[in-house]
C-alpha positions in Angstrom: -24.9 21.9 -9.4 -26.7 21.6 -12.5 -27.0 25.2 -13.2 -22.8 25.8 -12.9 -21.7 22.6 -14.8 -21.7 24.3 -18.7 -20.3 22.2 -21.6 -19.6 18.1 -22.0 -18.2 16.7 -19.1 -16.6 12.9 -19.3 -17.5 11.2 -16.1 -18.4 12.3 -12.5 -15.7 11.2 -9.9 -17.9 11.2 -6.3 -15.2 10.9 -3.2 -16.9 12.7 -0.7 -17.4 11.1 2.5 -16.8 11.1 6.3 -14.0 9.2 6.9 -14.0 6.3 9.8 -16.1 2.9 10.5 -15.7 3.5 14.1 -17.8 7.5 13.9 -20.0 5.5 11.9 -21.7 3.6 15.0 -22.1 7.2 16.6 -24.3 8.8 13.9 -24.8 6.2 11.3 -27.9 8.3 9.6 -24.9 10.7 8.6 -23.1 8.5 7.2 -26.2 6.7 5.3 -27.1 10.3 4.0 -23.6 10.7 2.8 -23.1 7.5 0.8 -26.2 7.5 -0.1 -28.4 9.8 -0.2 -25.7 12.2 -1.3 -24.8 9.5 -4.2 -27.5 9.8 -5.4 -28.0 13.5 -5.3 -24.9 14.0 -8.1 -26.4 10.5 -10.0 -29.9 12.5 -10.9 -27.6 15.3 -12.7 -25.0 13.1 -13.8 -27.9 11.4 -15.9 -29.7 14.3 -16.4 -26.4 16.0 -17.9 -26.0 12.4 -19.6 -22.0 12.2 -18.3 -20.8 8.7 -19.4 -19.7 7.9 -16.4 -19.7 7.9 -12.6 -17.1 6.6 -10.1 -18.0 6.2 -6.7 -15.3 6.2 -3.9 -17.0 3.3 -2.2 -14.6 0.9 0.3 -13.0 -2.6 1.3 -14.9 -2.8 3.8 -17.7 -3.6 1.7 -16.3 -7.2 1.9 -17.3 -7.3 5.1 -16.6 -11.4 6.7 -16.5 -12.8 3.6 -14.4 -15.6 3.7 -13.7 -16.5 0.3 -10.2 -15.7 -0.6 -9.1 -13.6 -2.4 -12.2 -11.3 -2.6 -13.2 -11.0 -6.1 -14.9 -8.4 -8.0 -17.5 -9.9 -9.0 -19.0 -11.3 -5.4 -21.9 -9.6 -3.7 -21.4 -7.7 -0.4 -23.9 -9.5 1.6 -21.8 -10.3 4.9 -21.3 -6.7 6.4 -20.1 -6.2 10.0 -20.6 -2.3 10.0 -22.8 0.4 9.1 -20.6 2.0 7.4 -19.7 -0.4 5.2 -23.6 -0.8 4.7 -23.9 2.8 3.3 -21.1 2.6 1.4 -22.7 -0.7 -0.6 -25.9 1.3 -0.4 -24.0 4.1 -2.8 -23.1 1.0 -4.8 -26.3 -0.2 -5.5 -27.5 3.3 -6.8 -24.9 3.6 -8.7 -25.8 0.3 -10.5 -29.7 0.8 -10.4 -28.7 4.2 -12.6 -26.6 1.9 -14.9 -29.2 -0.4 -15.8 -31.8 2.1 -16.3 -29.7 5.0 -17.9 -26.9 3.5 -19.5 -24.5 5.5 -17.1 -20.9 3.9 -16.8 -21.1 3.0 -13.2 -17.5 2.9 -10.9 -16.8 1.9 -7.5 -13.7 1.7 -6.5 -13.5 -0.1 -3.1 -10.3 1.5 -1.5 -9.0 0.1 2.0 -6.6 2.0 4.2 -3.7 4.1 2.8 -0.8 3.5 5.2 1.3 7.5 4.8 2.9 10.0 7.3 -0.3 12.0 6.8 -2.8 9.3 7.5 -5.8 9.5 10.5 -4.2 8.7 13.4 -6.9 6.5 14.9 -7.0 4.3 12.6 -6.0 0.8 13.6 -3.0 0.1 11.0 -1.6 3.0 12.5 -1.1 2.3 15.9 -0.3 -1.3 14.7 2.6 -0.2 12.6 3.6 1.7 16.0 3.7 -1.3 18.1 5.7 -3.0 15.2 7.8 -0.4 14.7 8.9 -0.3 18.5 9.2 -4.1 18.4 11.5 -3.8 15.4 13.9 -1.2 16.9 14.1 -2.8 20.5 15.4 -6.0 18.5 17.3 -4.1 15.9 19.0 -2.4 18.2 20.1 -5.6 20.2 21.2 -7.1 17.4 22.6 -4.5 15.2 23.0 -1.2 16.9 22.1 2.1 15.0 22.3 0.4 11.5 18.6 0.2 11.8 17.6 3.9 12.1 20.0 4.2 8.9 17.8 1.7 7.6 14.7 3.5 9.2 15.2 6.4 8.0 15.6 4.9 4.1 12.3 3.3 4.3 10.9 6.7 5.3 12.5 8.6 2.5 11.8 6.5 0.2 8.0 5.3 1.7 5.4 6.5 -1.7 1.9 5.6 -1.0 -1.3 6.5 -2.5 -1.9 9.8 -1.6 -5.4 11.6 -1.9 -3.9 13.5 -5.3 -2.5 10.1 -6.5 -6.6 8.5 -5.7 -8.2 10.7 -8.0 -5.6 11.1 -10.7 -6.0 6.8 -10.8 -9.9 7.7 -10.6 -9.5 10.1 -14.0 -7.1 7.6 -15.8 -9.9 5.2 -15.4 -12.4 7.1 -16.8 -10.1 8.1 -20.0 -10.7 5.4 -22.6 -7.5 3.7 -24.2 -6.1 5.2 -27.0 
């Protein structure tokens, strides 16, 4: 990597990484290797190039059982119920040991599930929203006949969620200082 990046570059944006809590339990040294030995990997030429800043696609599920809510920013992750959340805060604290010693911005952005037509359909919101869903139309259809899969089919039309593109163009906008 370091011999292709030429020129001044404004910040790193680091969002690779297998995808699921639930693979996590069936090869967890992948996942650590990912989030953090792979963090890692791009902070050592992200400091060595001397970008200004790093954001990390870390999770919510680095929250873990806290049970102060709202979560806030500022509390530490130290109640996590799953290894993957434990790499992801592992990426974290890298990312923060490089910003104390180098003076790299450091990001993580702690997303949690992106409900869309296109999302993985194992994860749980998903089949929850399908249960709902079913439960919705077996009473709307009782009570008001086929108004609901008008109404049904607005919501879908109309349904914009965060999409992978929309993630990282909120990841650059962060990075780009006010004007």
């Amino acid at each position: 990597m370091r011999q292709r990046l030429r020129g001044s570059y404004m910040a790193l944006v680091h969002m690779a990484a297998p995808a699921g809590m639930s693979t996590s339990l069936l090869d967890p040294l992948a996942y650590r290797d990912v989030n953090v030995r792979g963090t890692h990997n791009l902070l050592e030429p992200a400091k060595e190039l001397r970008f200004s800043q790093f954001v990390f696609g870390s999770s919510g599920s680095v929250s873990g059982a806290n049970p102060n809510l709202p979560w806030r920013e500022e509390e530490h992750a130290v109640l996590l119920i799953s290894l993957y959340a434990s790499s992801k805060v592992g990426g974290e604290l890298h990312g923060h040991v490089f910003s104390h010693l180098y003076g790299l911005r450091f990001m993580a952005l702690r997303f949690f599930t992106v409900c869309s037509p296109r999302q993985r359909p194992d994860l749980a919101i998903h089949k929850f929203g399908r249960r709902i869903l079913d439960l919705l139309r077996y009473e709307a259809k009782t009570l008001f006949g086929d108004a609901i899969a008008k109404f049904a089919g607005w919501i879908k039309a109309h349904d914009r969620t965060m999409s992978a593109e929309a993630r990282v163009s909120g990841c650059v906008r962060t990075c780009v200082p006010p004007i």
